[in-house]
Backbone as ProteinMPNN parsed JSONL, in Angstrom:
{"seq_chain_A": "XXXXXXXXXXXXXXXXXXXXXXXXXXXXXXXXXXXXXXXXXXXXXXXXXXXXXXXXXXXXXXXXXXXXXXXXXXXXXXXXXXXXXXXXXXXXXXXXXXXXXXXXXXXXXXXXXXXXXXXXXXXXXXXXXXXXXXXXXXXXXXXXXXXXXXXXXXXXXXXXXXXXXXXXXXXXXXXXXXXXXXXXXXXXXXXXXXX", "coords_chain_A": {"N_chain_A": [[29.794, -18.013, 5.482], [29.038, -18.035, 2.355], [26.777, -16.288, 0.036], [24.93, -18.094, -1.692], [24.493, -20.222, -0.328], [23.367, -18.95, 2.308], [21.098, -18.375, 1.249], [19.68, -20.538, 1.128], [20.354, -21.009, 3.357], [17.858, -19.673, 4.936], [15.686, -20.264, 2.554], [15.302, -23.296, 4.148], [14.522, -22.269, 6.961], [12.443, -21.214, 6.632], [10.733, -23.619, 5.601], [11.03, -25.333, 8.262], [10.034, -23.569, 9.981], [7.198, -23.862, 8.863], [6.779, -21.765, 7.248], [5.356, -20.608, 4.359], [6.505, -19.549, 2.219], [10.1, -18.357, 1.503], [9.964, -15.764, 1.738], [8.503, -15.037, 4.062], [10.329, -14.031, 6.217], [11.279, -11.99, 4.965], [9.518, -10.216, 5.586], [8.889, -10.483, 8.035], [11.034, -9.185, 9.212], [11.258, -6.786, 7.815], [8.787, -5.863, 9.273], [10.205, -6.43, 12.146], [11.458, -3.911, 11.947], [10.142, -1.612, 11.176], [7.322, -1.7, 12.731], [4.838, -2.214, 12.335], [2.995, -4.371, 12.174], [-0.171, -4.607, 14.353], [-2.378, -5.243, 16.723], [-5.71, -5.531, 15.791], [-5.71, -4.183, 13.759], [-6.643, -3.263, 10.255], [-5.151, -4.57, 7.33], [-4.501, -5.527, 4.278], [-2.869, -7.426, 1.91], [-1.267, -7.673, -1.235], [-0.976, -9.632, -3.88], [-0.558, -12.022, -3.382], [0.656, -14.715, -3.1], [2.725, -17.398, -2.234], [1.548, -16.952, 0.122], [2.86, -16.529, 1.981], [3.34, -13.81, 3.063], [1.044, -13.544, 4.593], [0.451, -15.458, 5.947], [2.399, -14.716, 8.114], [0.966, -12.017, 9.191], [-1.068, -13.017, 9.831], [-0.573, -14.694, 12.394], [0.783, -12.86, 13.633], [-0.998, -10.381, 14.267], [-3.95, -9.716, 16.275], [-7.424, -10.145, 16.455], [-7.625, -8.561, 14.245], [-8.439, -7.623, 10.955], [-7.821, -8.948, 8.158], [-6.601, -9.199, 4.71], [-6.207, -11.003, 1.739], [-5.277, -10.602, -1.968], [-4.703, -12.128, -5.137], [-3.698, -13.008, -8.439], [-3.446, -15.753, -8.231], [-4.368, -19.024, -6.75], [-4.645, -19.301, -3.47], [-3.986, -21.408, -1.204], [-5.644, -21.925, 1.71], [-5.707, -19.946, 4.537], [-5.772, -19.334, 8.396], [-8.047, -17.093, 9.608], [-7.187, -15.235, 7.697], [-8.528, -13.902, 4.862], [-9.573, -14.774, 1.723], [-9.075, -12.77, -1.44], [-9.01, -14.532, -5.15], [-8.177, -12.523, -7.841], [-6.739, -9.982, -10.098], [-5.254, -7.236, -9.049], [-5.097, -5.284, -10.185], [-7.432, -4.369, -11.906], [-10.503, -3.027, -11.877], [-12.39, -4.145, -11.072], [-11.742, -5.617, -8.381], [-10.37, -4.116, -6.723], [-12.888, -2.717, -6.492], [-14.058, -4.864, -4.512], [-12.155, -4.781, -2.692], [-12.113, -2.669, -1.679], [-15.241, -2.352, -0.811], [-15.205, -5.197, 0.758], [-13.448, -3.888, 2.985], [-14.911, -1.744, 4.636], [-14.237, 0.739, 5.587], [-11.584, 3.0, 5.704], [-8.21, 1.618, 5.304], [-5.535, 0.11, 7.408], [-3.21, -1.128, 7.185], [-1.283, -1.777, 3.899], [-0.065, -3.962, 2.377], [2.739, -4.797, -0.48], [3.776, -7.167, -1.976], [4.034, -7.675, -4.861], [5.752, -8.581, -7.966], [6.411, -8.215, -11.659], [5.776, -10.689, -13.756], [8.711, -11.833, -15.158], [10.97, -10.812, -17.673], [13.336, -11.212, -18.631], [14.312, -9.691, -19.414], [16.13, -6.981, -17.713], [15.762, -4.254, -17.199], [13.246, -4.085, -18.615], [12.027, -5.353, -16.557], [12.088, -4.164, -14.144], [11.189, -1.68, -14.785], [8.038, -2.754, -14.901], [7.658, -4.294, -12.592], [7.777, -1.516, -10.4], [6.111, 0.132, -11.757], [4.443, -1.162, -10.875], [4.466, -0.78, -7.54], [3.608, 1.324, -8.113], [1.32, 1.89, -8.65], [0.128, 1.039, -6.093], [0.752, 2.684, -4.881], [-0.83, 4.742, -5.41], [-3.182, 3.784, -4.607], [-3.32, 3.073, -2.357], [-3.373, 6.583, -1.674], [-6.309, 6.617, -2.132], [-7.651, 4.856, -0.189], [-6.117, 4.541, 2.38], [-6.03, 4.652, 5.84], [-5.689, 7.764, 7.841], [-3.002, 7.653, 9.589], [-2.445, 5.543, 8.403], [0.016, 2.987, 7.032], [2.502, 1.995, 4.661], [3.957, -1.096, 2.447], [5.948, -1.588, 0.093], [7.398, -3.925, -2.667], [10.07, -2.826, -4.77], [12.336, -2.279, -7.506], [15.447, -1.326, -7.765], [16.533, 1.039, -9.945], [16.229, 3.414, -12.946], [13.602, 4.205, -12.582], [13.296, 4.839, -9.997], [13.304, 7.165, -8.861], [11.271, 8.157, -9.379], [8.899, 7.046, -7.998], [10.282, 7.542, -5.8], [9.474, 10.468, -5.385], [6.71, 10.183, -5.632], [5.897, 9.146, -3.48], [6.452, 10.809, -1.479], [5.394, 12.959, -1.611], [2.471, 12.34, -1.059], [3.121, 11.067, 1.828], [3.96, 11.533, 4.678], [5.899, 10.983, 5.859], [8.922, 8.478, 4.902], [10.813, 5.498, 3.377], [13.625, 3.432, 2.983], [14.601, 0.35, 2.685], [16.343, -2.66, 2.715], [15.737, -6.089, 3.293], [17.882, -8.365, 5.093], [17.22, -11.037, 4.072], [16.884, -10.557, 1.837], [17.442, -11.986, -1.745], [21.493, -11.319, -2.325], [22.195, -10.426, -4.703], [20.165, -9.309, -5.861], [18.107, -7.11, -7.053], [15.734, -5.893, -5.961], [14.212, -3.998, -3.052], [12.591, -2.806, -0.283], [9.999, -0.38, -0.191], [8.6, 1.983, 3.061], [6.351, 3.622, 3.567], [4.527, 5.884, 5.447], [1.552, 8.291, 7.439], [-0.416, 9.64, 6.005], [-0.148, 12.31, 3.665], [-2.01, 14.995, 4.224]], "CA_chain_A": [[28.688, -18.557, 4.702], [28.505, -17.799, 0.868], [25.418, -16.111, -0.467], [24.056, -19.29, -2.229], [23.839, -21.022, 1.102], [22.891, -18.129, 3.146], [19.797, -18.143, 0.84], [19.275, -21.706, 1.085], [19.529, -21.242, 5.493], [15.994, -19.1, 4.864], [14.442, -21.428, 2.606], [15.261, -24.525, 4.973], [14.083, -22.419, 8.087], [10.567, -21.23, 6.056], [9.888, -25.149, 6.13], [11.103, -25.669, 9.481], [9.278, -22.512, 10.862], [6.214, -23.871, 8.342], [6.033, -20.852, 6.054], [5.282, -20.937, 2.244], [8.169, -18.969, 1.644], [10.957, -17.505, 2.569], [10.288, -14.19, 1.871], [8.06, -14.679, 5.122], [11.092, -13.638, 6.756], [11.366, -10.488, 4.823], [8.308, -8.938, 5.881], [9.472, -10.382, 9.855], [12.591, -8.405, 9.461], [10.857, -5.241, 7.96], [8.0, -5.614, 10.555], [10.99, -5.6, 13.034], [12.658, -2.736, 12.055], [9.248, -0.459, 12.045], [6.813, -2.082, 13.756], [3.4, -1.899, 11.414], [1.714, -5.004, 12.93], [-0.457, -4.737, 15.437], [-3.826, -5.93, 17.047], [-7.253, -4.969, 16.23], [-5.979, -3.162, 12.516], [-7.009, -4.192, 9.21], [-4.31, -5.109, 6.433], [-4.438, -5.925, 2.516], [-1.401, -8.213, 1.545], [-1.482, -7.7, -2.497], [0.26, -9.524, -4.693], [0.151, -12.963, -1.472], [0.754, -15.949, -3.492], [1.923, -18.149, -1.833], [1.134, -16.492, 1.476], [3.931, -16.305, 3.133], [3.202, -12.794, 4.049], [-0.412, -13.822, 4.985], [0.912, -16.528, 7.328], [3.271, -13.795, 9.425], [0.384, -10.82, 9.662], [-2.18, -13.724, 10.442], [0.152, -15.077, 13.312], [1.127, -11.492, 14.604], [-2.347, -9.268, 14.602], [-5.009, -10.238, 17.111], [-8.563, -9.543, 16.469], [-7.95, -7.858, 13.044], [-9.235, -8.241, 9.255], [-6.769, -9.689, 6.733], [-7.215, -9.805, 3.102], [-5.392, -11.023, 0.61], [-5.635, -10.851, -3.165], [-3.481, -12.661, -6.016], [-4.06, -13.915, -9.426], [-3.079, -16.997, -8.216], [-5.119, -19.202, -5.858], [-3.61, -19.493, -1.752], [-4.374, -22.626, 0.085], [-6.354, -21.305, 3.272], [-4.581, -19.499, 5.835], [-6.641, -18.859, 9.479], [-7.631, -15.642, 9.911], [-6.869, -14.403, 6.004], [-9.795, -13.604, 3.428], [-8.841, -14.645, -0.038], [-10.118, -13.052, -3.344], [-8.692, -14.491, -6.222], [-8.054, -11.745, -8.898], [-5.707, -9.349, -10.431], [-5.45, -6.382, -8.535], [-5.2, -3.827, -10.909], [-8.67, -4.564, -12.212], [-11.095, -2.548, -10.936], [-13.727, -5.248, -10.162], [-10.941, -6.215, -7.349], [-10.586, -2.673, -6.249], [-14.206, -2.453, -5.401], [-14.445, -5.96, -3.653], [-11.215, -4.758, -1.733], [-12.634, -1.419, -0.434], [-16.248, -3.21, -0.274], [-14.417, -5.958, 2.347], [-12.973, -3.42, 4.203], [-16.131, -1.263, 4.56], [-13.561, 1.505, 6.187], [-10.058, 2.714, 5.718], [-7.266, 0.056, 5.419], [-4.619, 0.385, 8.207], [-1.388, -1.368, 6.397], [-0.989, -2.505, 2.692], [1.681, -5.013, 1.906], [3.225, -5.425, -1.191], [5.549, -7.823, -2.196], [4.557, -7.859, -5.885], [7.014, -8.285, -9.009], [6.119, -8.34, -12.478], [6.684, -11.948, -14.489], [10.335, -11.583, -15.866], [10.746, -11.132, -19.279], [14.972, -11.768, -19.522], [14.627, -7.962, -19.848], [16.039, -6.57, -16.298], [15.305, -2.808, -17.465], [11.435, -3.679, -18.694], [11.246, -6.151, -15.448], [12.454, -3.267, -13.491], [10.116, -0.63, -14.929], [7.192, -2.971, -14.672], [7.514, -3.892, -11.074], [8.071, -0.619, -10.014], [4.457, 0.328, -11.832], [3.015, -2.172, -9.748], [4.154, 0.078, -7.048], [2.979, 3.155, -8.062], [-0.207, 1.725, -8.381], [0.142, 0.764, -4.732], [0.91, 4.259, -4.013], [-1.888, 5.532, -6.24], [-4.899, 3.014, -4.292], [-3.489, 3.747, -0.926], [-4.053, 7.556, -1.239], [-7.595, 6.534, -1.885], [-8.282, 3.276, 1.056], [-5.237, 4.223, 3.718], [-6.261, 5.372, 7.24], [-4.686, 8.581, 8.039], [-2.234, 7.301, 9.929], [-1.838, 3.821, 7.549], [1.039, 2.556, 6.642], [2.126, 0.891, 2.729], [4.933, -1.379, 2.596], [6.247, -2.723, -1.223], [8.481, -4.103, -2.966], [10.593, -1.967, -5.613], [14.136, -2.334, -8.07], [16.755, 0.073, -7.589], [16.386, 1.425, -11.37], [15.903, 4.433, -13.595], [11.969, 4.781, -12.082], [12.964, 4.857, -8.331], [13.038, 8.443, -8.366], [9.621, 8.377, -9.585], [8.487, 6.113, -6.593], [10.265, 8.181, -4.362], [8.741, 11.809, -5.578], [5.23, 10.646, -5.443], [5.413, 8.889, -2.122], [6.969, 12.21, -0.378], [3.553, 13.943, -2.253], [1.406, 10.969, -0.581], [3.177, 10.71, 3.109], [4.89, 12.291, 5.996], [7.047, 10.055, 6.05], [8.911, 7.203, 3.839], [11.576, 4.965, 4.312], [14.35, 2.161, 2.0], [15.169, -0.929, 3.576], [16.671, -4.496, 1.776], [15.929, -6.949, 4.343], [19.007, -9.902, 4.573], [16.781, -12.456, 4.095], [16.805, -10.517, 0.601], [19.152, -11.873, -2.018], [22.349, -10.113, -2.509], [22.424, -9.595, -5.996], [18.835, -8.731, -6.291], [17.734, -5.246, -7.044], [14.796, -5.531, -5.103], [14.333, -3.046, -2.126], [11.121, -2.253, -0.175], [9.439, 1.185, 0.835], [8.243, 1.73, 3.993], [5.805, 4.962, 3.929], [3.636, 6.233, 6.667], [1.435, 9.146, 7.582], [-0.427, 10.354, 4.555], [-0.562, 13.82, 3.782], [-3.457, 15.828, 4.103]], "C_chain_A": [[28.535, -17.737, 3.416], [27.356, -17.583, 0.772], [24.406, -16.833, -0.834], [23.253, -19.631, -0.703], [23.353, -20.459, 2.334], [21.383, -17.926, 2.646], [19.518, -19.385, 1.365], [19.002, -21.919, 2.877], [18.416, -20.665, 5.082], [15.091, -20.179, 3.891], [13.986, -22.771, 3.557], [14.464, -23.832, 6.58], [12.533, -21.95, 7.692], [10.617, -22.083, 6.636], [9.972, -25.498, 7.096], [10.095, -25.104, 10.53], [7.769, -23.068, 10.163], [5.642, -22.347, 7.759], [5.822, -21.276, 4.674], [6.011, -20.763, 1.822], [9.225, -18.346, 2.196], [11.069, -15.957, 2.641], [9.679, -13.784, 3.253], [9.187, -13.943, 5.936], [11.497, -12.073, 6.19], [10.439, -9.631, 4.89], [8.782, -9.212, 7.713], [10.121, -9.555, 10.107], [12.107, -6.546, 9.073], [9.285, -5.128, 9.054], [9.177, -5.178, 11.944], [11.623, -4.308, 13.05], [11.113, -1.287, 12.041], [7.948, -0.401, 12.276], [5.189, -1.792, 13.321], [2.356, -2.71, 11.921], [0.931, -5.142, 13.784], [-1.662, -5.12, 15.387], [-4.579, -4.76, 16.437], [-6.929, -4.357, 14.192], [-6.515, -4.975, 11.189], [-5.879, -3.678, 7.735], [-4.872, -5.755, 5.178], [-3.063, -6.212, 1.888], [-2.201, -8.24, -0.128], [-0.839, -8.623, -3.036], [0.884, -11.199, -3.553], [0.491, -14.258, -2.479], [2.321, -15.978, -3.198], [1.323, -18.277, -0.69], [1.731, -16.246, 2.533], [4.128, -15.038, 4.058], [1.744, -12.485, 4.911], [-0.359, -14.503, 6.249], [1.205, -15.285, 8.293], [2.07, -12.806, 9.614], [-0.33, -11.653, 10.321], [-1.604, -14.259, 11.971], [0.439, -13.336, 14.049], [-0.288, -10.57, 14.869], [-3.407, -9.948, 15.397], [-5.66, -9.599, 16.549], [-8.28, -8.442, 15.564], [-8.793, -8.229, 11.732], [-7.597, -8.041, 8.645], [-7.389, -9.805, 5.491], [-6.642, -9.817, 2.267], [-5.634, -11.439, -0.882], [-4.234, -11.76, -4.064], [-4.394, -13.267, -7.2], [-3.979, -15.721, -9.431], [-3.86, -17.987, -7.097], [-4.329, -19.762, -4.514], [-4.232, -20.591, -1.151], [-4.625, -21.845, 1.394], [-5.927, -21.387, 4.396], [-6.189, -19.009, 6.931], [-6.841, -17.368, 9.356], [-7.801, -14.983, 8.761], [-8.258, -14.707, 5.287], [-9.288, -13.538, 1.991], [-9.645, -14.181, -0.715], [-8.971, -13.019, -4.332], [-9.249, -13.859, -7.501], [-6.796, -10.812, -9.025], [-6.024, -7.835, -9.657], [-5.58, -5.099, -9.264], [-6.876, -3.94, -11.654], [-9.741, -4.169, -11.26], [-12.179, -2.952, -10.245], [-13.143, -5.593, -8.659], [-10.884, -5.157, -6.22], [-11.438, -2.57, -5.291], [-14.643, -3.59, -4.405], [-13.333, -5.608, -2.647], [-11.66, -3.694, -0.695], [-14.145, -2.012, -0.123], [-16.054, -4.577, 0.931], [-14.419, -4.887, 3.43], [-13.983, -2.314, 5.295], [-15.438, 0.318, 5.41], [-12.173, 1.816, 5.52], [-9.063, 1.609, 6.209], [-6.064, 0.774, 6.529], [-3.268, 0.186, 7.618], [-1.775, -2.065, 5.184], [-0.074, -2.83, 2.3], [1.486, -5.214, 0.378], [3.914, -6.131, -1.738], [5.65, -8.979, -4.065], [5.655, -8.107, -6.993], [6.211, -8.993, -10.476], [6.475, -9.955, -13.069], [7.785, -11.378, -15.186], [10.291, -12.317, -16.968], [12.354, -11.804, -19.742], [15.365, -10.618, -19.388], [15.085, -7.426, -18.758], [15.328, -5.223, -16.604], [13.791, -2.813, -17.659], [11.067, -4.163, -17.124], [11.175, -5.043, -14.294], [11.015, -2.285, -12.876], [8.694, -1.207, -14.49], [6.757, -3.711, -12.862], [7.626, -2.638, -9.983], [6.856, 0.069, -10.548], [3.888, 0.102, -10.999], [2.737, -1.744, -8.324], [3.8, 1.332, -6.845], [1.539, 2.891, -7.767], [-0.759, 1.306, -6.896], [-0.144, 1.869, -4.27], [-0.511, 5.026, -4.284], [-3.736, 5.244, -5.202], [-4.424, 3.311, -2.651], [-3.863, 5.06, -0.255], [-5.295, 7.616, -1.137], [-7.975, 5.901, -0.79], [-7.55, 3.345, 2.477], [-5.842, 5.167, 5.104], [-5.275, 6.88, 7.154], [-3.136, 8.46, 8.535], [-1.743, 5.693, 9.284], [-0.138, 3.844, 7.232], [1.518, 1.369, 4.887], [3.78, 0.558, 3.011], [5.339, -1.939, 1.135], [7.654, -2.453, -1.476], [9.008, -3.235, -4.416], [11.851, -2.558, -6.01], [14.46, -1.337, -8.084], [16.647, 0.06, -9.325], [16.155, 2.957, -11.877], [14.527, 5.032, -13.044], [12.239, 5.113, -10.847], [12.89, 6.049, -8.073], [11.623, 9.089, -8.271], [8.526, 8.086, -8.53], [8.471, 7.359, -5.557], [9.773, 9.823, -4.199], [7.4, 11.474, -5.24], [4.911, 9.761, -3.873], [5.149, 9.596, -1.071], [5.858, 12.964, -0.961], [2.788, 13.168, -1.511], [1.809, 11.286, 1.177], [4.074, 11.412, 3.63], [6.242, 11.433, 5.759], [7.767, 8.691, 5.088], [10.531, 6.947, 3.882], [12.401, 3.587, 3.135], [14.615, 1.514, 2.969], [15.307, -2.308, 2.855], [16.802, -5.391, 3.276], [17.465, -7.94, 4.037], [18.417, -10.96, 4.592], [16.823, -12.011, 2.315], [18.075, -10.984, -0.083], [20.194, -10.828, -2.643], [22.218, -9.389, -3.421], [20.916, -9.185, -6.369], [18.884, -7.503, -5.91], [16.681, -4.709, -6.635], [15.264, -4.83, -3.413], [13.121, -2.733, -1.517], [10.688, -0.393, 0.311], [8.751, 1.274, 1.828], [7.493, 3.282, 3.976], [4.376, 5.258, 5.102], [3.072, 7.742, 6.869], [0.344, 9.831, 6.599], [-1.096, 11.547, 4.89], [-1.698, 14.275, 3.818], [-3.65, 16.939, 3.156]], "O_chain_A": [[27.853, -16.715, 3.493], [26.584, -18.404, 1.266], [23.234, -16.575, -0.559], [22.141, -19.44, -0.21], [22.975, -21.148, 3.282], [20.531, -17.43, 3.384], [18.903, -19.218, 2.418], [18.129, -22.52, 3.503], [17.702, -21.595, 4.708], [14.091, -20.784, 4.279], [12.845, -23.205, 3.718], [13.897, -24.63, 7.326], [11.565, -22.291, 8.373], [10.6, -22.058, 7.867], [9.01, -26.209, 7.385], [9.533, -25.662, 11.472], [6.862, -22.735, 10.926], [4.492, -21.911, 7.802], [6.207, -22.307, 4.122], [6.516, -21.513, 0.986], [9.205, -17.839, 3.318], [11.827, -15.2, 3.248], [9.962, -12.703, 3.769], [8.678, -12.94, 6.437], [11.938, -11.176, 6.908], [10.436, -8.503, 4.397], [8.962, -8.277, 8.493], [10.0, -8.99, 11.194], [12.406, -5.513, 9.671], [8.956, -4.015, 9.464], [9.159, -4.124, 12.58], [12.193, -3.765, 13.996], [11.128, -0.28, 12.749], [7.315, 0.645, 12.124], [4.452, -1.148, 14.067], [1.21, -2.319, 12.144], [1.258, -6.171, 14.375], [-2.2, -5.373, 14.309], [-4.326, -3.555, 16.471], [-7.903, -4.179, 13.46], [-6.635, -6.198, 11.127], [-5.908, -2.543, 7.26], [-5.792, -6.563, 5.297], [-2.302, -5.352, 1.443], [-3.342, -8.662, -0.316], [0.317, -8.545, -2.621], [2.011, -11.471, -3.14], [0.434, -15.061, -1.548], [3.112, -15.123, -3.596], [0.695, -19.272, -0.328], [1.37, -15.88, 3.651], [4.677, -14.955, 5.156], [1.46, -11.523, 5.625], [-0.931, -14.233, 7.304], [0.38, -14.905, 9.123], [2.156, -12.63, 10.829], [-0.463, -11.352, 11.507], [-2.489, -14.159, 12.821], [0.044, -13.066, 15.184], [-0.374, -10.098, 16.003], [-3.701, -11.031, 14.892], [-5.237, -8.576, 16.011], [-8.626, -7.326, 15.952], [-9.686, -9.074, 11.673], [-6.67, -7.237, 8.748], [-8.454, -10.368, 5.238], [-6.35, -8.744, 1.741], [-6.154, -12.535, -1.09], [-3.093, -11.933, -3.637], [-5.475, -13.838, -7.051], [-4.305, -16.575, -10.256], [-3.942, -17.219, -6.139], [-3.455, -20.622, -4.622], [-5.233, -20.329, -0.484], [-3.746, -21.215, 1.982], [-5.747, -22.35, 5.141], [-7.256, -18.555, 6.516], [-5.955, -16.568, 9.056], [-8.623, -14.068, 8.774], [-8.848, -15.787, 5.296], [-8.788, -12.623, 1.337], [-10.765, -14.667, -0.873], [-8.184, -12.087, -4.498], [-10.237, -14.23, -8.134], [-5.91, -10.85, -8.171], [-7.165, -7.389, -9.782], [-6.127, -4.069, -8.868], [-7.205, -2.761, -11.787], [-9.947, -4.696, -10.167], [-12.764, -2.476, -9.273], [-13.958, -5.834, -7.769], [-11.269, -5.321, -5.062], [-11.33, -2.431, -4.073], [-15.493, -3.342, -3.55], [-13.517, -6.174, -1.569], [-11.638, -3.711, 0.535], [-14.27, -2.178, 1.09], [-16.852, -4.746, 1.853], [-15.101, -4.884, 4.455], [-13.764, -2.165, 6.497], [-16.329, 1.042, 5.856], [-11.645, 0.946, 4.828], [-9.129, 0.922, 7.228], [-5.781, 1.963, 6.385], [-2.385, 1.041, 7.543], [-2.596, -2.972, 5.318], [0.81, -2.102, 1.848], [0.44, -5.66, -0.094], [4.969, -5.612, -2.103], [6.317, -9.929, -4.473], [6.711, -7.6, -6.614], [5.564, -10.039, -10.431], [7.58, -10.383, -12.734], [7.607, -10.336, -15.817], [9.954, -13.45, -17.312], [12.609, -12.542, -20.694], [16.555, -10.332, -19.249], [14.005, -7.054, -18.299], [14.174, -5.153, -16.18], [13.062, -1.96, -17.154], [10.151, -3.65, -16.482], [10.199, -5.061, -13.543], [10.34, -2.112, -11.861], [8.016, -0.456, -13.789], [5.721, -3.543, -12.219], [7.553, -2.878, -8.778], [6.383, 0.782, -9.663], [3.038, 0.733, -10.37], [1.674, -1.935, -7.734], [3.707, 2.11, -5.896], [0.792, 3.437, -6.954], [-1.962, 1.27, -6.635], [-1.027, 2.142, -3.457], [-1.113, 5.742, -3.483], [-4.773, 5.9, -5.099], [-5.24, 3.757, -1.845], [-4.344, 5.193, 0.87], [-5.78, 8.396, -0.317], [-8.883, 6.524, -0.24], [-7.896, 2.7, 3.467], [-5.984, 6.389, 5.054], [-4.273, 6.965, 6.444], [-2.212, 9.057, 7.982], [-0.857, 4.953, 9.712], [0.636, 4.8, 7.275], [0.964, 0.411, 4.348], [4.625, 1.312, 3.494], [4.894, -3.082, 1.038], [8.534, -1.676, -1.105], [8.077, -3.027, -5.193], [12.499, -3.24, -5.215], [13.776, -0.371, -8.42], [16.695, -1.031, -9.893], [15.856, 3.733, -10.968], [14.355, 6.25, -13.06], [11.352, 5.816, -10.363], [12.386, 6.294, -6.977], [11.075, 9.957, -7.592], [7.521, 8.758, -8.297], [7.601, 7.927, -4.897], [9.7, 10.362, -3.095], [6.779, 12.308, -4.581], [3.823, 9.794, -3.297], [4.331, 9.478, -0.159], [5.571, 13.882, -0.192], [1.964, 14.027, -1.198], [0.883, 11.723, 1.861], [4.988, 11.904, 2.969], [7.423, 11.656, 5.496], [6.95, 7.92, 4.584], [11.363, 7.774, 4.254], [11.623, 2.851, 2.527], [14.86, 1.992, 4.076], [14.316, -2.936, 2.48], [17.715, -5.341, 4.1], [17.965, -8.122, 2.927], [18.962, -11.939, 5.102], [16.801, -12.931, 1.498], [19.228, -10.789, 0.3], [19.905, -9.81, -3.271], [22.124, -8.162, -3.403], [20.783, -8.644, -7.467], [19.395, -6.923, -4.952], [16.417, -3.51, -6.727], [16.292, -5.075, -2.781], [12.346, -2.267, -2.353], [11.224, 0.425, 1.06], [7.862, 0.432, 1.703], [8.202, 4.175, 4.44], [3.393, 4.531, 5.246], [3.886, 8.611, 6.556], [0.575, 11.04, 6.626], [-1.965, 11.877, 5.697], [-2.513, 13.607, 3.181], [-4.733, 17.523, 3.101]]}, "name": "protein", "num_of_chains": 1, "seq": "XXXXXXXXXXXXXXXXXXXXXXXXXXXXXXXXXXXXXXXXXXXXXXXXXXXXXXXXXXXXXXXXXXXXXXXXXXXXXXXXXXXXXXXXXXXXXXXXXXXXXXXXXXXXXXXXXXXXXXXXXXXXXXXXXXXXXXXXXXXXXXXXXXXXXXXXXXXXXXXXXXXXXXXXXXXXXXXXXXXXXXXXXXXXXXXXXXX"}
């Protein structure tokens, strides 16, 4: 099976399985490999349009809180709490830690900047988007939380990966295969945060 059509099996089994997208499958595949979802916690999917990673936490967590933000507006998933806004805006911020009225257990990202043509700016500016991940989880994450985003293999990743190892015990690369080949996306998987 050729790459094309190895992408095209995940979009056809999204719709079959009834996800939004197919990246649902790349948060399944990094949930399988280290095991973040569970009952009772509370989760902040950033960055959810069109929900596809809203669908899979809402289907896997019993008796938790869900909440997902996006500039974009999500057709209403069970379970999930939408606020439409931009996350970096700190009005969003305070309605996100005002929701949660506690520390957040897991924060998903599976941001990416709009693409300019530019790979090198698109790079740099999705790879912001996780710093700023990194930056709001040392403030909102449980001790033991967990932050999962998405990142490009680029000139910044060292940057990523210095201030995560300052942030957490622990931290972790993984390209799901539901990802495509030639993409330079990659997620981080960090856990633990330092004290």
């Amino acid at each position: 099976m050729d790459s094309r059509s190895y992408q095209d099996h995940f979009f056809k089994k999204a719709k079959t399985s009834g996800y939004r997208s197919r990246s649902a499958f790349k948060l399944i595949e990094l949930n399988s490999k280290f095991k973040f979802l569970k009952n009772s916690i509370k989760l902040l999917d950033v960055g959810s349009f069109p929900g596809g990673w809203s669908q899979v936490a809402a289907k896997t967590i019993k008796n938790g809180k869900i909440l997902s933000i996006d500039k974009k507006k999500i057709e209403e998933i069970k379970d999930v709490k939408f606020i439409m806004g931009d996350f970096l805006e700190k009005k969003s911020k305070t309605s996100i830690i005002e929701y949660f009225n506690s520390n957040i257990d897991v924060i998903l990202s599976d941001m990416a900047s709009n693409t300019t043509g530019n790979k090198s700016l698109d790079c740099i500016r999705t790879n912001q988007l996780c710093l700023d991940i990194l930056d709001f989880s040392k403030q909102t994450l449980s001790t033991k939380g967990v932050v999962v985003s998405k990142l490009f293999m680029g000139e910044d990743f060292e940057e990523i990966k210095i201030r995560a190892k300052k942030y957490f015990k622990k931290i972790d690369f993984f390209k799901p295969n539901s990802s495509r080949d030639e993409s330079r996306e990659t997620y981080i998987h960090c856990s633990g945060l330092s004290t």
